[in-house]
N, C-alpha and C positions, 0 to 999 in steps of 0.2 A: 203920271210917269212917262209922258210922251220923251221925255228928256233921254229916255232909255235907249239905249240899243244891244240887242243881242246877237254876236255875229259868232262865225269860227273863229278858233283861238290864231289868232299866227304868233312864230318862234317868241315873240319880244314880248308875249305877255306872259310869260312861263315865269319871271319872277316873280310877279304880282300872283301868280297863281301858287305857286310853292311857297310861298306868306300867308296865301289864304286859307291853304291845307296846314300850315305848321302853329297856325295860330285858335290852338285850343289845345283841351289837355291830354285828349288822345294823340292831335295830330304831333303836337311839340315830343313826342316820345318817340316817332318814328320819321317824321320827314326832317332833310335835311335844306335848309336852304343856301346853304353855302355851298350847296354843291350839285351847280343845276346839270352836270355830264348825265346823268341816269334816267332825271326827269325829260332832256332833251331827246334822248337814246327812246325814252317812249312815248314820247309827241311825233317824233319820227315813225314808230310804228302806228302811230294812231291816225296818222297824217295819211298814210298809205291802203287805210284800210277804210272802204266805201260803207259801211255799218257797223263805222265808230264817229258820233258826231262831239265833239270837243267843244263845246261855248264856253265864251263869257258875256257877261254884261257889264256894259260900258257906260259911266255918265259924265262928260263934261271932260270923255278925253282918260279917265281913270276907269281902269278893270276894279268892279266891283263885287263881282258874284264870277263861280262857273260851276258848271256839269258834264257830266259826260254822258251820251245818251247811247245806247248800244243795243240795236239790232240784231234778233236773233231768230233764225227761220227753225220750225221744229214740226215735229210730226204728233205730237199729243194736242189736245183740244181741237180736233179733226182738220192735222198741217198750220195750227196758228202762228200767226208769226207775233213775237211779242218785244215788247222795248223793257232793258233795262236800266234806269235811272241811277248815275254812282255819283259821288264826290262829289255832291252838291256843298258848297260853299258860298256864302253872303259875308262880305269885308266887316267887318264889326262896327265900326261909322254908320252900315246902312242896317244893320239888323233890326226889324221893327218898323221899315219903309212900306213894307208890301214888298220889296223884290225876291222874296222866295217864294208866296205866291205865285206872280208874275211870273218867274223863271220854272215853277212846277206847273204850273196854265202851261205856256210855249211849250216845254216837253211832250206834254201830255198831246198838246196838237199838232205837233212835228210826228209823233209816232203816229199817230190818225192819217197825216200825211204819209208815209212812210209805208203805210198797211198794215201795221199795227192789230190785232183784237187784243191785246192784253198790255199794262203797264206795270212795272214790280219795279219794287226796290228793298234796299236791305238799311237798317240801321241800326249801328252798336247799341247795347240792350243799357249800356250806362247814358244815352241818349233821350229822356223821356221829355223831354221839352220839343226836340225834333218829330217824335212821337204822336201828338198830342197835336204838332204842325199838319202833318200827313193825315191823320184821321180827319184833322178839319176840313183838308182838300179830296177825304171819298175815299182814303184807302183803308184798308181793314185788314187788321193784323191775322193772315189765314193761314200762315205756316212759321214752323222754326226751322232756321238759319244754321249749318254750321258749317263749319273753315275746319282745313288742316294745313297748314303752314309748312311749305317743303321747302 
């Protein structure tokens, strides 16, 4: 996978990324791609803010995967500072390459970089194939998840 590269997102990758969030059966029920004003309105906010890191991964000139890796300094596990992993997405061409691997490795070692003691992430519980991905790479499902939508 030397072919790879994984960099910061800049503006012109935002459609290839709102393809890659709308293409599945969650994402197709909430994201819109037709309409990149809201998604750009928070690349802008994500752009501005030093512990929000925005990637994608690139092969051959094409956005293939991205995440969002997020920073967060706290005072429980005596002041640890922990990384949260979201919106992870691999282009469906590549799924089955190694690049979620590949892209959950980097994370994982960008927060080490970062100062990191802790890595979490969350995933929709109709997800058990993403599931089954994460437990392969060391995480262990320790807590439940819940959202209130405002």
């Amino acid at each position: 996978m030397s072919d790879l590269e994984i960099r910061p997102t800049v503006p012109d990758d935002l459609p290839a990324i709102v393809a890659m969030l709308a293409d599945d059966p969650l994402g197709a029920q909430r994201e819109s791609p037709d309409d990149l004003a809201p998604y750009t309105a928070a690349y802008q906010r994500l752009a501005g803010d030093p512990n929000q890191h925005l990637v994608v991964a690139v092969r051959a000139g094409r956005v293939v995967g991205t995440l969002q890796l997020t920073v967060i300094p706290g005072l429980s596990r005596r002041g640890a500072t922990r990384a949260v992993i979201e919106s992870v997405r691999v282009h469906a061409d590549e799924r089955g390459s190694g690049l979620g691997t590949r892209f959950i490795e980097w994370a994982i070692k960008e927060a080490r970089l970062l100062g990191c003691q802790l890595v979490q992430l969350t995933s929709d519980t109709s997800r058990t194939d993403a599931h089954r991905f994460y437990e392969r790479l060391g995480f262990a499902a320790t807590h439940l998840g819940f959202k209130l939508d405002l």
